[in-house]
FIKE-526760 format. One line per 3 residues: number of its first residue (from 1); their letters; for each residue x, y, z of C-alpha. Coordinates in steps of 0.001 Angstrom, whole numbers. Each point is the difference from the previous one (the first is absolute). Example, Ala and Ser with C-alpha at 12.3 -4.5 7.8 and 13.67 -1.06 7.14 Angstrom:
residues 2
1> as> 12300:-4500:7800; 1370:3440:-660 $
***
This chain:
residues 474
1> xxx> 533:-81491:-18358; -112:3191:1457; -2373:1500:2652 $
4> xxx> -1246:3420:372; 1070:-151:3836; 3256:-956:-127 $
7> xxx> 1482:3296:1615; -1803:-1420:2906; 2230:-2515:816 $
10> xxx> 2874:2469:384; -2464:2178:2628; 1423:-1376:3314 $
13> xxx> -2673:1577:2495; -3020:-542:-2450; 792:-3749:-290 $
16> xxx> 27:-210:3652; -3594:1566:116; -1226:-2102:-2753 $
19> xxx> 932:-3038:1333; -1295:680:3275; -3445:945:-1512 $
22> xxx> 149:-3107:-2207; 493:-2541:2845; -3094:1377:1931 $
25> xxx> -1870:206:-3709; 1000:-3940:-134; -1536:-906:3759 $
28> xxx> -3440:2508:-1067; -84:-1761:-3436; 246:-3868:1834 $
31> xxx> 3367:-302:-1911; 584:-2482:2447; 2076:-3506:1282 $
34> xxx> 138:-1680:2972; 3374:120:1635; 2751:-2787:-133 $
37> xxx> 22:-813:3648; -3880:92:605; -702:-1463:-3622 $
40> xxx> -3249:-1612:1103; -1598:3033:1845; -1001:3536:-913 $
43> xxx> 435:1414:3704; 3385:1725:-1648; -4:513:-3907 $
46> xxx> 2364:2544:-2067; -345:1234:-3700; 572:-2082:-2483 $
49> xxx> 3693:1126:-2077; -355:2189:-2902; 1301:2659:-1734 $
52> xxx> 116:3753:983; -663:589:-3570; -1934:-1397:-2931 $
55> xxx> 2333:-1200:-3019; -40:784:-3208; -1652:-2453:-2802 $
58> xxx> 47:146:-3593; -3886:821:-819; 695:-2207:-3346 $
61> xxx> 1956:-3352:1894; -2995:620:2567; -3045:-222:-2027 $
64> xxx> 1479:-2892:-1834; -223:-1961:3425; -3638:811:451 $
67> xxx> -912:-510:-4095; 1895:-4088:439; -1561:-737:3624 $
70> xxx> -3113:-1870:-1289; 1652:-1655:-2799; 2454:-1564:2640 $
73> xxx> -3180:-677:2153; -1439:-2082:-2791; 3522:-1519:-558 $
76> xxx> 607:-1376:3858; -4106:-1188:-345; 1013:-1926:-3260 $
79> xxx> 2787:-1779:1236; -1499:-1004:3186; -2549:-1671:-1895 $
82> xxx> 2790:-1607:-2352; 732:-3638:1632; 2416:-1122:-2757 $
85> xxx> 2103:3507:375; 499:45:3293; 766:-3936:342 $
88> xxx> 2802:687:-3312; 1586:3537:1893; 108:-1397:3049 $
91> xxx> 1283:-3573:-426; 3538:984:754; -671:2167:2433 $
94> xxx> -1818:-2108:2208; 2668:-2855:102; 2111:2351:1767 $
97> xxx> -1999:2627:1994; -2439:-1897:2751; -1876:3085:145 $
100> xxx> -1108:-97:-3404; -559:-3167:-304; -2359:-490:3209 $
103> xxx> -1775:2893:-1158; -398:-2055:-3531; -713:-2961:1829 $
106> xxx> -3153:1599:1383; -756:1586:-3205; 157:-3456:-1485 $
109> xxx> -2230:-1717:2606; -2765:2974:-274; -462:-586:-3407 $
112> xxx> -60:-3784:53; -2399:172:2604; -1695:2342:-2245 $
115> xxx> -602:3830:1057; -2676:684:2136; 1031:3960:-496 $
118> xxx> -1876:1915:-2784; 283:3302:660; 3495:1386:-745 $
121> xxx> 1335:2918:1968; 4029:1753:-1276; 1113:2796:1911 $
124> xxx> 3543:361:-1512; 2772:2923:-147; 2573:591:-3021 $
127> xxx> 3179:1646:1147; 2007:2224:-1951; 3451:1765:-219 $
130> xxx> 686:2823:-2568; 3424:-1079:-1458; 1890:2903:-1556 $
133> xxx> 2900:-2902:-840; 2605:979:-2755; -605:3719:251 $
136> xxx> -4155:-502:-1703; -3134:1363:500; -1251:-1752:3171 $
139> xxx> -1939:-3159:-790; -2435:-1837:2195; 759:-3182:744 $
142> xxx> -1448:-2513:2151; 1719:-1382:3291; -2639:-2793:752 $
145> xxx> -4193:-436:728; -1107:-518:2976; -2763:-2419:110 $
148> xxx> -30:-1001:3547; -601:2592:3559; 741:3299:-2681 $
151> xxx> 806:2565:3096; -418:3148:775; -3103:750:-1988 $
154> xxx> -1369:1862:2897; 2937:1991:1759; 496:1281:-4406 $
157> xxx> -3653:866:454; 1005:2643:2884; 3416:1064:-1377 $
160> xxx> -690:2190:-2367; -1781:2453:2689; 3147:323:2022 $
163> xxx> 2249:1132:-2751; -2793:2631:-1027; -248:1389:3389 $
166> xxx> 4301:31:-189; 109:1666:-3544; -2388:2848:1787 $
169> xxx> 2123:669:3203; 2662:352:-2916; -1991:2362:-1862 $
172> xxx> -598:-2103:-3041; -3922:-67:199; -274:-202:-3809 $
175> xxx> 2276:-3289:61; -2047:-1347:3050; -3017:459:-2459 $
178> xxx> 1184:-1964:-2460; 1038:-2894:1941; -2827:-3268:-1423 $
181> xxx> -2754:-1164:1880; 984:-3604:1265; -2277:-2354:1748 $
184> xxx> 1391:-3853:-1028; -2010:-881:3505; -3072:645:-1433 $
187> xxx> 613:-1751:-3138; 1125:-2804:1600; -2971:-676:2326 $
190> xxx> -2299:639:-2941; 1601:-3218:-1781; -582:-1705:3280 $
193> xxx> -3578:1146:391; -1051:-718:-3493; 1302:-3735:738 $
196> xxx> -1435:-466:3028; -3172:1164:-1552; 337:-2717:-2801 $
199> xxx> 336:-2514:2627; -3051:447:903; -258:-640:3549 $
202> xxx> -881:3507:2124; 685:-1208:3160; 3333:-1253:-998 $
205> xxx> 2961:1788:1012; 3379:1520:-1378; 2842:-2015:1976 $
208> xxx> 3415:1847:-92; 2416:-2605:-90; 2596:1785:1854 $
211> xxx> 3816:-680:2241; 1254:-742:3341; 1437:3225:-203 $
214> xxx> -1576:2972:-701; 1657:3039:-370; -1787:1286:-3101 $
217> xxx> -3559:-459:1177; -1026:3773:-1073; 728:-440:-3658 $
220> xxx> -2506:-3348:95; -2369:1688:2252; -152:3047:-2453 $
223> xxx> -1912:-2822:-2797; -1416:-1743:3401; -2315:3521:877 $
226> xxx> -971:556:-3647; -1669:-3300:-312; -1677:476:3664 $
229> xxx> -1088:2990:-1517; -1649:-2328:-2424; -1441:-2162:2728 $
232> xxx> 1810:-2891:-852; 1072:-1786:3130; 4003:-366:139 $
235> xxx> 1940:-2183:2537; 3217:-837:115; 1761:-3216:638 $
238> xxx> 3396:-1903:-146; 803:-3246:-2004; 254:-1618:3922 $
241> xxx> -3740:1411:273; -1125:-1362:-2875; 1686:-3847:876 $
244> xxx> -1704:305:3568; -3540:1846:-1003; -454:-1251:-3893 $
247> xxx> -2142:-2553:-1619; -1416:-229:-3513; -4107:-1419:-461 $
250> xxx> -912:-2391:-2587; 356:2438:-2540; 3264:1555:1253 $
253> xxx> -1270:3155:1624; 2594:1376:2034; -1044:552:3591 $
256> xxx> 2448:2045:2824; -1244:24:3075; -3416:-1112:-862 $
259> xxx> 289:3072:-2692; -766:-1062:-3867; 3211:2034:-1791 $
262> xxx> -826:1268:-3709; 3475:1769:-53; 3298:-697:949 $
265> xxx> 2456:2542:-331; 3333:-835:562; 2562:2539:1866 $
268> xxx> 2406:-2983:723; 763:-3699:-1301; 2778:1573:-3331 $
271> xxx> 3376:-1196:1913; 1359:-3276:1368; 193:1672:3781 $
274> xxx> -4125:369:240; -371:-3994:-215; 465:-3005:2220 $
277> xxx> -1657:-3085:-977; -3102:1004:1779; -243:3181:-2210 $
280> xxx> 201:-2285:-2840; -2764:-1919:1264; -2313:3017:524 $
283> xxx> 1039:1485:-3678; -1349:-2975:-1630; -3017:171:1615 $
286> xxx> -356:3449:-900; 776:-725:-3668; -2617:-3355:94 $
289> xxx> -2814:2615:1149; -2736:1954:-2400; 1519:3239:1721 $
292> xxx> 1158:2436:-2358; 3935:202:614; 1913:2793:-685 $
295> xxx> 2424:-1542:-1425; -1051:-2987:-445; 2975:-2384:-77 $
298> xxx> 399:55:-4257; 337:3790:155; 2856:-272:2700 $
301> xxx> 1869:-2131:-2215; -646:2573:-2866; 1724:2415:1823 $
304> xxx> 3315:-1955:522; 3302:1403:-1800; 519:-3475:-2347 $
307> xxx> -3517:1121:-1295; 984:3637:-202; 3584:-1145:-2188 $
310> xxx> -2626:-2538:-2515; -1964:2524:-704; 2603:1755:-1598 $
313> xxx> 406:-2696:-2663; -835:948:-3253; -3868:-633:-702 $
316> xxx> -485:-953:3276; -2300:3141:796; -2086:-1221:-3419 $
319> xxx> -502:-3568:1128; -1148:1144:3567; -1872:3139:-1472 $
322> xxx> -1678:-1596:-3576; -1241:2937:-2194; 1460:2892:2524 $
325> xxx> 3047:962:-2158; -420:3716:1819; -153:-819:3269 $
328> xxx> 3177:-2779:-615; 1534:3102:-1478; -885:2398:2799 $
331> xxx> 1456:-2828:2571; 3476:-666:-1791; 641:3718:-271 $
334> xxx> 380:-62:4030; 2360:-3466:-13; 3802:235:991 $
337> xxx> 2218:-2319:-1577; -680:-3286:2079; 2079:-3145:-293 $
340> xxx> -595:-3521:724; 2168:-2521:2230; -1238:-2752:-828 $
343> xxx> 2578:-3099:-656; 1415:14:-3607; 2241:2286:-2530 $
346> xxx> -2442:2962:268; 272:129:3951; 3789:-882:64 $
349> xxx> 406:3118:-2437; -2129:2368:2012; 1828:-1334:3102 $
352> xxx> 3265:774:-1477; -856:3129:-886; -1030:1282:3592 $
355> xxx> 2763:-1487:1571; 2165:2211:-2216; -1748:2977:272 $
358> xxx> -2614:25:2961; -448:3394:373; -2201:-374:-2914 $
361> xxx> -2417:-2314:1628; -2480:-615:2500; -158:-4061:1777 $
364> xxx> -3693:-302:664; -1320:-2997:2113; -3544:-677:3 $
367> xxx> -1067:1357:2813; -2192:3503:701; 336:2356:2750 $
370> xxx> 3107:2169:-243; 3612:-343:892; 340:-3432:-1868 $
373> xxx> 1933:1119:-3719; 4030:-139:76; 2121:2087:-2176 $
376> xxx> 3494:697:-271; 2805:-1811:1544; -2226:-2092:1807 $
379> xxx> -2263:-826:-2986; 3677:-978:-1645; 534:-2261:3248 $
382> xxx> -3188:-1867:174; -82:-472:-3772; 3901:-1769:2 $
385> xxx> -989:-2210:2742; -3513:-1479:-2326; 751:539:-3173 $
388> xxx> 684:-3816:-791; -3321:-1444:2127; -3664:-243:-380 $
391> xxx> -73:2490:3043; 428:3322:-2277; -3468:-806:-1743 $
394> xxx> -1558:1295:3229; 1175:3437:-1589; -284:2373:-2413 $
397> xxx> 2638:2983:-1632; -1770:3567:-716; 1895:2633:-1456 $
400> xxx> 503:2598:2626; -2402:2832:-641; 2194:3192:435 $
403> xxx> -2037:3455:1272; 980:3307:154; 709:695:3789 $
406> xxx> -1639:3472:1825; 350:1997:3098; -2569:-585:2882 $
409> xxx> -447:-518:4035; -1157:-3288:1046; -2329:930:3198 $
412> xxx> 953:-3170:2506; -1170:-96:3862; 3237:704:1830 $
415> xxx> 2487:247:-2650; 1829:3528:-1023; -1166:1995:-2832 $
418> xxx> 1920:52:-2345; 420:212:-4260; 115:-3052:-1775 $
421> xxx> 463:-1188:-3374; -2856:-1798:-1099; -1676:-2198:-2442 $
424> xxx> -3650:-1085:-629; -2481:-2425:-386; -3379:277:-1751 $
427> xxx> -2997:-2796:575; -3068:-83:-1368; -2739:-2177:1610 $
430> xxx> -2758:-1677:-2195; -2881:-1877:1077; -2130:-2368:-1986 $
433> xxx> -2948:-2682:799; -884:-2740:-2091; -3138:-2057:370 $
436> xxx> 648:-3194:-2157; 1273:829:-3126; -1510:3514:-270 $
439> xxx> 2364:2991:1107; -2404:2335:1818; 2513:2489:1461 $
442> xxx> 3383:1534:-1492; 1659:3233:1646; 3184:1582:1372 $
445> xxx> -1156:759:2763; 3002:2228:1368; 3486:613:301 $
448> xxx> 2678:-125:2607; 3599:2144:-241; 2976:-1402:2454 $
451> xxx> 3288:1178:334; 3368:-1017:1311; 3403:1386:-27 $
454> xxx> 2265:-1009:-2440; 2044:-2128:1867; -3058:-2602:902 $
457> xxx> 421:-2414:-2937; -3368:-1858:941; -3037:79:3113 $
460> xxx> -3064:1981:124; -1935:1844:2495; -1032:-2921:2726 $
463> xxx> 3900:-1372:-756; 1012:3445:1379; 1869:1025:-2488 $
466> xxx> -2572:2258:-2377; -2295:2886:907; -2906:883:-1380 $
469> xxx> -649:2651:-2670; -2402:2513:-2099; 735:76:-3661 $
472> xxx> 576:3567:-1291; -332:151:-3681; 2066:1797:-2553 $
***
């Protein structure tokens, strides 16, 4: 996938200029992070990484992410609502992971206790690779959803700027003009707005559920300003906050610091790390509450990688989507080849398989935030060691998505610049509110482009390992 710049790269002095115009075009733009050694303060901040230049995307593989966005928002809505699916997927999963199964726990008590929640709030993202495997056509195929703290929706709002004012200084104005018009903050404080607005309380206030550490506090503040904009009140508050300030009424309004919350937007609470049994005492009461959660606790588990391999059953997408044989379609076209571990002949075969030949595979746990997938030799390694207990059910096998590498610079604060061969990763974000049983919003409400080099296997952009990116498409 060739772009029209590529003589570029080989122009020492103009890459130096470039770059140096870029950085200070990331600081204008509010490209931003805080630093690792003053994570909690914005006295010193420095860009966020990203590429020098956009990459190249196949127009076709990239309008085919936008055209399946809301059927995969209406897919993670109906299996959150789908009590006998998730209790049947999960049930070996959660006799070996504790982190799935105290998050089921709580999804069990809420809806024994009956739900007090009736507005319904999904801000997801669906990640993509292209794979150009076995010499084809590049094909896009999904790497997960994200249905818990989606990043980077706001920094991806402010990318695209940068690489148009780099294209210029590299005489490429035309290109610049053609790079899209992105703004996934936006879309994603609209979802929020329209459910706070459902809940019906306009004195109630946004709460930003958010961590101890906070390095990426611009990309959240970037949604933050465009509902202020709005003038809906936003705070934001740990789990330890909401144990020592939090308290439900009679009728389970959620109150923070004497605050009533209609929204809770979580930018933490998807890995083992974020919780000590106090956390898990202040995410129940969160999930007990009316407030509108986002997720709430069913569309977490939605998002988890056992769900992700079921779905690829045969006439699963038919039972979860009844009389949506298009949008089932749409959604299979974008699966890898996924395998289950579960205990039995199918698992033992799949097992065998991998062991043998594990350069074919990825060894997903269930767990979100980058830098958790194994592959290779050490895939091969952890796989020997459970392939006879209960203990590989807490995985999944994906075939290893295989894409077509290119040349770029990967802009890093006080790291060399230098060429690197790279690979990419498309997301697209989509947002949708529910109020009962009726769907009253659907979009995609945005995309984000990262990039790594090759020799990353897995990690994103807050794991430090990807940068961020402007699609450029051919």
């Amino acid at each position: 996938m060739a772009v029209p710049w590529e003589d570029a790269l080989r122009d020492e002095p103009a890459i130096r200029e470039a770059a140096s115009v870029a950085v200070d075009a990331a600081l204008l733009e509010g490209v931003l992070m805080r630093t690792e050694g003053e994570p909690n303060a914005s006295d010193v901040v420095n860009y966020a990484p990203f590429t020098l230049l956009p990459s190249a995307v196949p127009r076709a593989l990239f309008q085919q992410a936008y055209a399946v966005q809301q059927d995969f928002n209406l897919l993670v809505d109906a299996i959150s609502q789908n009590k006998e699916f998730l209790e049947q997927t999960l049930a070996s999963t959660i006799k070996v992971d504790d982190f799935t199964a105290r998050l089921f726990k709580i999804h069990t008590q809420v809806l024994e206790e009956g739900l007090a929640q009736s507005v319904f709030l999904g801000i997801n993202r669906s990640d993509y690779m292209f794979d150009c495997g076995l010499g084809r056509q590049p094909a896009l195929k999904q790497i997960e959803i994200n249905t818990i703290a989606a990043s980077f929706g706001g920094l991806a709002s402010r990318t695209a700027a940068v690489h148009g004012q780099v294209l210029k200084v590299l005489g490429r104005s035309e290109e610049a003009s053609r790079l899209l018009p992105n703004d996934p903050a936006k879309g994603l404080a609209l979802g929020i707005a329209r459910a706070w607005e459902l809940y019906g309380s306009p004195k109630a206030v946004v709460m930003f559920l958010v961590e101890e550490v906070q390095r990426n506090i611009f990309d959240q503040r970037c949604v933050e300003n465009e509902l202020w904009n709005r003038d809906i009140r936003v705070i934001r508050k740990r789990f330890r906050d909401v144990l020592a300030m939090g308290s439900l009424d009679d009728a389970r309004r959620l109150y923070v610091d004497g605050q009533e919350v209609a929204v809770v937007y979580y930018r933490e609470g998807y890995v083992p790390k974020n919780y000590d049994q106090q956390n898990w005492e202040a995410r129940l009461l969160l999930e007990r509450s009316m407030a509108v959660k986002c997720p709430d606790i069913a569309t977490q588990l939605a998002g988890t990688k056992k769900v992700q391999q079921e779905l690829s059953r045969p006439g699963m997408l038919e039972r979860l989507l009844p009389g949506c044989a298009q949008a089932a379609a749409r959604i299979r076209a974008t699966f890898a080849g996924l395998y289950s571990l579960d205990m039995g002949e199918e698992g033992d075969r799949i097992a065998a398989v991998a062991i043998a030949e594990p350069d074919r595979f990825v060894l997903k746990p269930q767990r979100e935030g980058g830098g958790n997938n194994l592959y290779g030799e050490e895939l091969r390694q952890v796989l020997e060691k459970v392939k006879d207990s209960p203990e590989r059910t807490s995985y999944i096998l994906m075939d290893k998505i295989k894409p077509q590498p290119s040349m770029n610079y990967l802009l890093r604060a006080h790291s060399p610049l230098q060429v690197s061969e790279c690979i990419s990763e498309l997301g697209i974000f989509g947002v949708y509110v529910r109020q009962g049983k009726e769907l009253v919003m659907n979009e995609a409400a945005g995309h984000l482009l990262r990039t790594k080099a090759v020799e990353h296997a897995d990690g994103g952009v807050a794991a430090g390992v990807a940068v961020l990116d402007t699609p450029y498409l051919v």
